[in-house]
C-alpha positions as CSV (number, residue, x, y, z in Angstrom):
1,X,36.4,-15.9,64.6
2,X,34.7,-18.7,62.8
3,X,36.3,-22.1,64.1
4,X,36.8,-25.2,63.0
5,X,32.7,-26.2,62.0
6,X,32.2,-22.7,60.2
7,X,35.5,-23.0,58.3
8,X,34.5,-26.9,57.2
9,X,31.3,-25.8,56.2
10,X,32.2,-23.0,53.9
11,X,34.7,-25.8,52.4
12,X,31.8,-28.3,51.8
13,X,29.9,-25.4,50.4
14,X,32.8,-24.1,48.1
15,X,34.4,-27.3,46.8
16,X,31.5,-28.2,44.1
17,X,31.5,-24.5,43.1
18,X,35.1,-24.1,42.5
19,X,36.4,-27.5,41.8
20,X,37.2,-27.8,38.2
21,X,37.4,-24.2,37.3
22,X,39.7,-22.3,36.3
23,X,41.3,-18.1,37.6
24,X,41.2,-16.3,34.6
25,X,42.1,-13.1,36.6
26,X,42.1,-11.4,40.1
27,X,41.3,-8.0,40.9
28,X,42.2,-6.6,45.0
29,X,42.3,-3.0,46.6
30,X,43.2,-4.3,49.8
31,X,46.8,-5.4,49.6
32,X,47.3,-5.8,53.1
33,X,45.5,-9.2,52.9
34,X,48.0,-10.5,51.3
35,X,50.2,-12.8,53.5
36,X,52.4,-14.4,51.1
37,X,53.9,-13.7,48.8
38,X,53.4,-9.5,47.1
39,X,50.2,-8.7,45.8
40,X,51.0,-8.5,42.2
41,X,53.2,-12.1,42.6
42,X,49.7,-12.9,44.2
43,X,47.9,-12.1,41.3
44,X,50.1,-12.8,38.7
45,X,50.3,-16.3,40.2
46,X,47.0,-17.5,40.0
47,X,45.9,-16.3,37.0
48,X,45.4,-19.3,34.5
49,X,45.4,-22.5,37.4
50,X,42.6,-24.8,37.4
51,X,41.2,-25.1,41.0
52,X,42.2,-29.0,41.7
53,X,40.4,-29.1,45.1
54,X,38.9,-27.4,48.1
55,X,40.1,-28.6,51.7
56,X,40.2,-27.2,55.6
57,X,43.3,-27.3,57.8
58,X,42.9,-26.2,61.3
59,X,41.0,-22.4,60.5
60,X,42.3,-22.5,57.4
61,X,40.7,-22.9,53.6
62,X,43.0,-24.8,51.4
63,X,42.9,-24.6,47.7
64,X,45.3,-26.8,45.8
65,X,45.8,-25.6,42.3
66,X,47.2,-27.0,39.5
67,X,49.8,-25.7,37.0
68,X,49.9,-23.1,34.5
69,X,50.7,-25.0,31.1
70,X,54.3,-25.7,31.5
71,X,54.8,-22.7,33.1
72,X,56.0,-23.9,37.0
73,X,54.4,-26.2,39.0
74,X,51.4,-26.4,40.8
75,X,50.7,-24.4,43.9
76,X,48.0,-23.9,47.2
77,X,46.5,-20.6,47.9
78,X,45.3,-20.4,51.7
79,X,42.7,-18.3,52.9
80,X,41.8,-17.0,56.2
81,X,38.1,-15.9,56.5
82,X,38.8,-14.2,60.1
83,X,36.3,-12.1,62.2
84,X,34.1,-10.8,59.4
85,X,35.1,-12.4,56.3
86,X,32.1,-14.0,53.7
87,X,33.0,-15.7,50.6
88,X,30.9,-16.5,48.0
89,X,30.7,-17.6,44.4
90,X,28.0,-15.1,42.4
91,X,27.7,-14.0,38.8
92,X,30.1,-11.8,37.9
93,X,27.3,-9.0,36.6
94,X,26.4,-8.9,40.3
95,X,27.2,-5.9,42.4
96,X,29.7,-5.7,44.4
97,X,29.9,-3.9,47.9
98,X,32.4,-1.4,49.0
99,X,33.2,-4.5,51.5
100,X,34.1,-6.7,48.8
101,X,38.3,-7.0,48.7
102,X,39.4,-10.1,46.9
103,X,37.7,-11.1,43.7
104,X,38.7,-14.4,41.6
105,X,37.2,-14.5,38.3
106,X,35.8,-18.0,37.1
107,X,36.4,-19.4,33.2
108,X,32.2,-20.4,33.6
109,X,31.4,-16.7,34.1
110,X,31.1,-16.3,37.9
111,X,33.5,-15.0,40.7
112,X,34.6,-16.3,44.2
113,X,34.5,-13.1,46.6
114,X,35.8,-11.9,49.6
115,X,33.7,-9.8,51.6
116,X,35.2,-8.2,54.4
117,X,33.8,-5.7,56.7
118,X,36.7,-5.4,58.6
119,X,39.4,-6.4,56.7
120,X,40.9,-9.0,58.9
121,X,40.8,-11.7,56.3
122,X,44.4,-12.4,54.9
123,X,45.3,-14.7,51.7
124,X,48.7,-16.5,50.3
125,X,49.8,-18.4,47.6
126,X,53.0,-20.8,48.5
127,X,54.2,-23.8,46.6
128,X,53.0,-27.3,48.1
129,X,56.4,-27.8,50.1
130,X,55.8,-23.7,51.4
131,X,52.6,-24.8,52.4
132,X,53.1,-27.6,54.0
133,X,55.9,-26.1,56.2
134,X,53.1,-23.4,57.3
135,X,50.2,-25.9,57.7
136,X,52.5,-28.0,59.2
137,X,53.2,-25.5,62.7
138,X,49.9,-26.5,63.3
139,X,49.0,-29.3,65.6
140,X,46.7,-32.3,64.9
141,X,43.0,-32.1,64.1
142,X,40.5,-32.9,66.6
143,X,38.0,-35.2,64.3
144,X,40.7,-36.8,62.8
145,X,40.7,-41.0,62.8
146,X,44.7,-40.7,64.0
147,X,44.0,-38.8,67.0
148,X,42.8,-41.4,69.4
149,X,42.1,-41.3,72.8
150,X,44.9,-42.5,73.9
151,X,47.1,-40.1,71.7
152,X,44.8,-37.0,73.1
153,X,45.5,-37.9,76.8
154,X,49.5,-38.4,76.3
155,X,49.1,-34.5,74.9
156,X,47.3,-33.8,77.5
157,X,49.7,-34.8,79.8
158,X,52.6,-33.0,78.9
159,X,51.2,-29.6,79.6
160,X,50.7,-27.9,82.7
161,X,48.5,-25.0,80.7
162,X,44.7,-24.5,81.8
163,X,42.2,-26.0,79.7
164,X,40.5,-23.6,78.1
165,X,43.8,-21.9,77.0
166,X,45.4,-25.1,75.8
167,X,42.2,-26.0,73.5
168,X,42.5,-22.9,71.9
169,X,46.1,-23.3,71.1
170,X,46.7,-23.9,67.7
171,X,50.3,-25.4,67.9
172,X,48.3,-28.1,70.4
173,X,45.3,-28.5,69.0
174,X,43.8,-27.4,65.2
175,X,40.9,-25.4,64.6
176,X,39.6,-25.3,68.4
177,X,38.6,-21.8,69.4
178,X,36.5,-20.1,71.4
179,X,33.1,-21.1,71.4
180,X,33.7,-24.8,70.9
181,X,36.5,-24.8,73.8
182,X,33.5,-23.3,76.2
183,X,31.0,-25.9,75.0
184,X,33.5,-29.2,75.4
185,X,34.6,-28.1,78.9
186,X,31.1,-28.0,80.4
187,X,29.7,-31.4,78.6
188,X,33.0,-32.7,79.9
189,X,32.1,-31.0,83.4
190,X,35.7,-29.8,83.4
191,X,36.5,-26.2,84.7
192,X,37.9,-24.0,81.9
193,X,41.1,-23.4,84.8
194,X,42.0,-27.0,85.0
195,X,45.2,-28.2,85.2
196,X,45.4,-30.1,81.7
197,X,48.4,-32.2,83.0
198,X,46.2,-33.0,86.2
199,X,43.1,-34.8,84.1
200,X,42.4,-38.4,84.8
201,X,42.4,-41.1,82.6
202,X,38.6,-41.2,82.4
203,X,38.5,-37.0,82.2
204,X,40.4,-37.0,79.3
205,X,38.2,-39.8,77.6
206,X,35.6,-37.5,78.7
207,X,37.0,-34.5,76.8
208,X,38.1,-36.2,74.0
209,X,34.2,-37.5,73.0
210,X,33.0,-33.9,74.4
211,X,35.7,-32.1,71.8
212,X,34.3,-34.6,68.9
213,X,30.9,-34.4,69.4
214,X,30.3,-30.9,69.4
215,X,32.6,-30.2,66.5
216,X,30.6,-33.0,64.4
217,X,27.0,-31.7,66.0
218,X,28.3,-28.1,64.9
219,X,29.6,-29.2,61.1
220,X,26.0,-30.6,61.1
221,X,24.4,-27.5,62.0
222,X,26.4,-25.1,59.8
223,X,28.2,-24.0,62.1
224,X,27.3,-21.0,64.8
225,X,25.8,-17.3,63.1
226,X,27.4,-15.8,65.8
227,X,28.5,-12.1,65.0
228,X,28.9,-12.1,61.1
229,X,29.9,-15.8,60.1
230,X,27.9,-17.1,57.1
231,X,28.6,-19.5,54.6
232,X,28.0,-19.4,50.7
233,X,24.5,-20.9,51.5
234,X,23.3,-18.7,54.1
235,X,23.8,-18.7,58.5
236,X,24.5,-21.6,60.6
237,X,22.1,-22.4,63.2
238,X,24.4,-24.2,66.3
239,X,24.0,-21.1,67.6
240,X,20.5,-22.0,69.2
241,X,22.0,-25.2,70.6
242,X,24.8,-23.5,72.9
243,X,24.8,-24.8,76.3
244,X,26.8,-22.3,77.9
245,X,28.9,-20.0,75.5
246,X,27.3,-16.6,75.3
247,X,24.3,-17.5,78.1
248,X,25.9,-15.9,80.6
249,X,23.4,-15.3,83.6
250,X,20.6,-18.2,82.2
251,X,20.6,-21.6,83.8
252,X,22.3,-24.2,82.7
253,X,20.8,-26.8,80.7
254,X,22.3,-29.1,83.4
255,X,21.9,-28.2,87.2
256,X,19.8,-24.7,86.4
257,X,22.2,-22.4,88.4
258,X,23.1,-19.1,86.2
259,X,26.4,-19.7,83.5
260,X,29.1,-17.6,84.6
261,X,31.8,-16.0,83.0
262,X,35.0,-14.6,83.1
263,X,38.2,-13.6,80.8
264,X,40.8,-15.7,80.0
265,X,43.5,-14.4,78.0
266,X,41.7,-11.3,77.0
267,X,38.5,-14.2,75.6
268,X,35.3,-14.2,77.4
269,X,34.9,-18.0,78.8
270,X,31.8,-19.1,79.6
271,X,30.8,-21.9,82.6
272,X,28.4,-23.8,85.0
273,X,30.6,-23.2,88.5
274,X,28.3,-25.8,89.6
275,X,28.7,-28.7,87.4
276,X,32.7,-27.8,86.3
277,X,33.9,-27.6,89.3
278,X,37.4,-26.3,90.0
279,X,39.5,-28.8,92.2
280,X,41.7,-26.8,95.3
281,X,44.9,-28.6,93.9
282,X,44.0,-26.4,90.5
283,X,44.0,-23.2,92.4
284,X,46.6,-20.6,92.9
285,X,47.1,-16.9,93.4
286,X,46.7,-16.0,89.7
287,X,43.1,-18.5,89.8
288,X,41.7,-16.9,92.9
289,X,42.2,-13.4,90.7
290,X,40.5,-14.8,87.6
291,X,37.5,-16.1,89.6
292,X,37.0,-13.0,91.9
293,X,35.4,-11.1,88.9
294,X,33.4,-13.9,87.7
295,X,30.1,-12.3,86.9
C-alpha cells in the first residue's frame, strides 16, 4: 500500500490540477468504494463544489471543498488510493479502462480518475466536523514540526509493542507502513522485535531522525514504484535506494552479511541480524518462534 511519501506525492502532484476547479458531475460503477456516506448522497454531494484545496493526512488524500451556492456548507471528500489505486487528471475525450471506477468531471474540460485494478480504493464525503472526528483517530505525523524528539520518545515509552508493529500503527503513528518501518529500523540499527518501551534515550533520538529522513529522502524521490504505485506524473524511483526492504538474501549496504526476513503480523519485515541486533532482555517464547523461520 502506498505510504506516507507516495500518498504526499500524489497530493503535490494533484493540488495545482484540481485547486480552483469545480465537480460538475460524477459518474461510479463500483459502489462499494464508497465509505461514507451512499453512493448517490456521494454523488449528489459533490456535484457543483469548487475544489478549495488538496492536502495528505496520515494515508489519506484530503480534499476540502467549498459550498454549493447557499445550498449547505462546505465539505471534505477523503480518498484512499490503497494497493492498486492511480489517480489522474486527463482529458475527458480520453479512454477510459475497464479499471477505471471513480470519475470527477472538471468545469475546464478534464476529469480526476480512479484507476483501480483491484478495487481496494475506498472514498467519502463528511462535513469538516465528520472529518475531523475520522482524521482525528489517527495519531500524529512523523515530519511534523510538533512532534519533537522529546514528544516521540515519551510515545515510545508508554508501549510495550515491538517496533516494527508499533510504526505501522496508525492510532500511534500516521502514515508509517511497511516499507518505510523496515528502512528506519535498520538506519537506526534497531531490531524490528524490539521492545519499544525498552529504547534508550539516544535510540529513540536515533529513530526519530532515521523515521524523518527516510520519509523526506522518499517524498524527494517520489516515492517507491513498488508493485503498482504511481503518481499523476509517472513512478517513483526510492525504490532503487532501499537498504533492506525487499533485498532479502543481498548484503547489506552496512556490514555485507545477507538481509533477512521474516513475518510480522502476516507483513514481510526485512533486516540486517547483524547490525540490528536483538537484545536477550527483548526475547521470549513468541520471539524465539518468529526468528526460527527467518530466511
Amino acid at each position: 500500500m502506498p505510504e506516507l511519501p507516495e500518498v504526499e506525492t500524489i497530493v503535490r502532484e494533484l493540488r495545482p490540477r484540481l485547486v480552483g476547479r469545480t465537480i460538475t458531475g460524477v459518474w461510479l460503477d463500483w459502489p462499494r468504494q464508497i465509505k461514507h456516506p451512499s453512493p448517490e448522497e456521494f454523488k449528489a454531494g459533490l456535484r457543483g463544489r469548487e475544489i478549495v484545496s488538496v492536502e495528505r493526512r496520515a494515508k489519506w488524500i484530503v480534499a476540502a471543498l467549498g459550498p454549493r451556492s447557499a445550498r449547505g456548507g462546505p465539505a471534505v471528500m477523503a480518498i484512499q488510493v490503497k494497493m492498486t489505486g492511480q489517480l489522474d487528471v486527463v482529458a475527458a475525450q480520453t479512454p477510459r479502462d475497464k479499471h477505471v471506477h471513480a470519475v470527477f468531471a472538471l468545469d475546464d474540460g478534464r476529469e480526476l480518475r480512479l484507476r483501480d485494478t483491484r478495487k481496494f480504493g475506498r472514498l467519502a464525503l463528511y462535513a469538516p466536523d465528520e472529518a475531523a472526528r475520522v482524521l482525528g483517530t489517527l495519531g500524529p505525523e512523523p515530519l511534523a514540526d510538533e512532534l519533537t524528539p522529546r514528544d516521540f520518545a515519551r510515545m515510545l515509552r508508554a508501549r510495550r509493542a515491538r517496533l516494527k508493529t508499533l510504526l505501522m500503527n496508525q492510532e500511534f503513528l500516521a502514515g508509517v507502513g511497511n516499507i518505510y518501518a523496515d528502512e528506519a529500523l535498520w538506519r537506526a540499527r534497531l531490531h524490528p522485535l524490539r521492545s519499544a518501551a525498552g529504547l534508550s534515550a539516544g535510540q529513540s533520538r536515533d529513530l526519530y531522525r532515521s523515521l524523518r529522513d527516510v520519509l523526506a529522502e522518499a517524498i524527494g524521490r517520489r516515492g517507491s514504484s513498488v508493485d503498482s504505485y504511481r503518481a499523476p506524473e509517472g513512478s517513483g524511483e526510492m525504490q532503487h535506494f532501499l537498504n533492506v526492504y525487499g533485498r532479502t538474501g543481498k548484503p547489506c549496504p552496512r556490514c555485507g552479511r545477507p538481509t533477512r526476513r521474516m513475518v510480522i503480523g502476516a507483513r514481510s519485515t526485512h533486516f540486517c541480524s547483524w547490525c540490528q541486533r536483538l537484545p536477550a532482555r527483548d526475547r521470549s517464547e513468541a520471539t524465539d518462534r518468529l526468528l526460527a523461520v527467518v530466511r
